[in-house]
C-alpha positions as CSV (number, residue, x, y, z in Angstrom):
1,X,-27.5,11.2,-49.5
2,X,-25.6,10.5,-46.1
3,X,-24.1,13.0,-44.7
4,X,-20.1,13.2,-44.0
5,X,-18.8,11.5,-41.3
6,X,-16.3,13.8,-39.4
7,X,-13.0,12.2,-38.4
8,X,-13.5,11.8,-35.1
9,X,-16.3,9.5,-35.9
10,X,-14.6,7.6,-38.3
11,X,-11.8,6.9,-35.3
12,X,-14.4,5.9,-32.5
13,X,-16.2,4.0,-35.1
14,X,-12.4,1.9,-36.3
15,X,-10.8,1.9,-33.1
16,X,-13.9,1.6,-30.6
17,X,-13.3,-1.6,-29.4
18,X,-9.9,-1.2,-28.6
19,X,-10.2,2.6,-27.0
20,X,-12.2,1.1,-24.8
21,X,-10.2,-2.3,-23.4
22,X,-7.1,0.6,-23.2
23,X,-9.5,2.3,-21.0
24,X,-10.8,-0.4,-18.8
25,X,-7.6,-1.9,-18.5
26,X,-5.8,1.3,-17.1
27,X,-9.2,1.6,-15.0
28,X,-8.5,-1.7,-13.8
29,X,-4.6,-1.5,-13.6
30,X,-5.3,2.0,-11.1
31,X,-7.9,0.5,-8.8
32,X,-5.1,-2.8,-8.4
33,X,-2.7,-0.1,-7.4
34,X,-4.7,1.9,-4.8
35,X,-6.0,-1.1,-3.9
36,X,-2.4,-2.8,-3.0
37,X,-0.9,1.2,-2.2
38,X,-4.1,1.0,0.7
39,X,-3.0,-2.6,1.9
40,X,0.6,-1.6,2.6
41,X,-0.3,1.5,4.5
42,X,-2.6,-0.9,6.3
43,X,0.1,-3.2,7.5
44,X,3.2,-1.3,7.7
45,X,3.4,0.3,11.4
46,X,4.5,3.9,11.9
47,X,8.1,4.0,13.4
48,X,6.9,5.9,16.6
49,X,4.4,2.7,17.1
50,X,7.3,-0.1,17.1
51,X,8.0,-1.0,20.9
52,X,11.4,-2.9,20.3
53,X,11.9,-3.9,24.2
54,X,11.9,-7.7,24.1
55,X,11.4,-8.7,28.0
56,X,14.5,-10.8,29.2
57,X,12.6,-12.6,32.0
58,X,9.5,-14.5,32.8
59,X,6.6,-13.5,35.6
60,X,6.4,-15.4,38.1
61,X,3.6,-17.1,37.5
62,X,4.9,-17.9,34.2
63,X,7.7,-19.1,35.6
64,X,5.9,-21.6,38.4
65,X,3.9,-23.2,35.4
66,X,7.3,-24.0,33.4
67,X,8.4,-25.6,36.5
68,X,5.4,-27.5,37.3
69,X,5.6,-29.2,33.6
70,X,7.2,-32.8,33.9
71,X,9.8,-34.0,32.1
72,X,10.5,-37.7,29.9
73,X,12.2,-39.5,33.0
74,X,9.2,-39.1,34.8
75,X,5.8,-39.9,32.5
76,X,2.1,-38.7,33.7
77,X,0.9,-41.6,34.8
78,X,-2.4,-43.0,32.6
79,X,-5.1,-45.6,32.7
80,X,-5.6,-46.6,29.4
81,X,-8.9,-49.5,29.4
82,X,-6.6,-53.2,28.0
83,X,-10.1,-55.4,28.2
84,X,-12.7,-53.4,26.4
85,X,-13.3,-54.7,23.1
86,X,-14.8,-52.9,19.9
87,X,-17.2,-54.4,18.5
88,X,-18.0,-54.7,14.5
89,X,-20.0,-52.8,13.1
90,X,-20.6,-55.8,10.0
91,X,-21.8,-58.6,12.3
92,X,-25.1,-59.3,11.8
C-alpha cells in the first residue's frame, strides 16, 4: 500500500513548476531593481557636490591660442605634390 500523501505534497507536486518560475522571476525582478536602484545612486551627485559657478572669462593663455587661430580670408598656406602619380596596382 502507499502511503497518503499530505496536502502540501500534493500542492508542490501540481503547482511545482510554476511556484518556482513565480520565485525566480521575483528573484530576478529584485536583483533588476537593486541593480538599477545602485546605478542611480551611482550617477546622481549629492547637492552639496554640484559647483554651479560657470566661469564668464577665458585665461590668458586660452585666450592667446583663440587669437592665434586664422580665419577663412586668410587660408594656411599648403604644398600639396600636383606631379606624383599613383601607380596601379593591376599592371602587370
Amino acid at each position: 500500500m502507499s502511503k497518503p500523501i499530505h496536502p502540501v505534497e500534493k500542492i508542490f507536486n501540481r503547482y511545482g513548476f510554476v511556484t518556482f518560475m513565480v520565485a525566480a522571476s521575483l528573484t530576478l525582478a529584485i536583483i533588476i531593481y537593486a541593480c538599477f536602484n545602485t546605478f542611480v545612486i551611482a550617477t546622481t551627485p549629492k547637492e552639496d557636490r554640484i559647483d554651479s559657478s560657470i566661469p564668464a572669462s577665458f585665461d590668458k593663455e586660452t585666450a592667446d591660442k583663440i587669437n592665434n587661430l586664422h580665419d577663412s580670408t586668410n587660408p594656411p598656406n599648403v604644398d600639396t605634390p600636383t606631379n606624383l602619380r599613383r601607380s596601379n596596382p593591376f599592371v602587370e
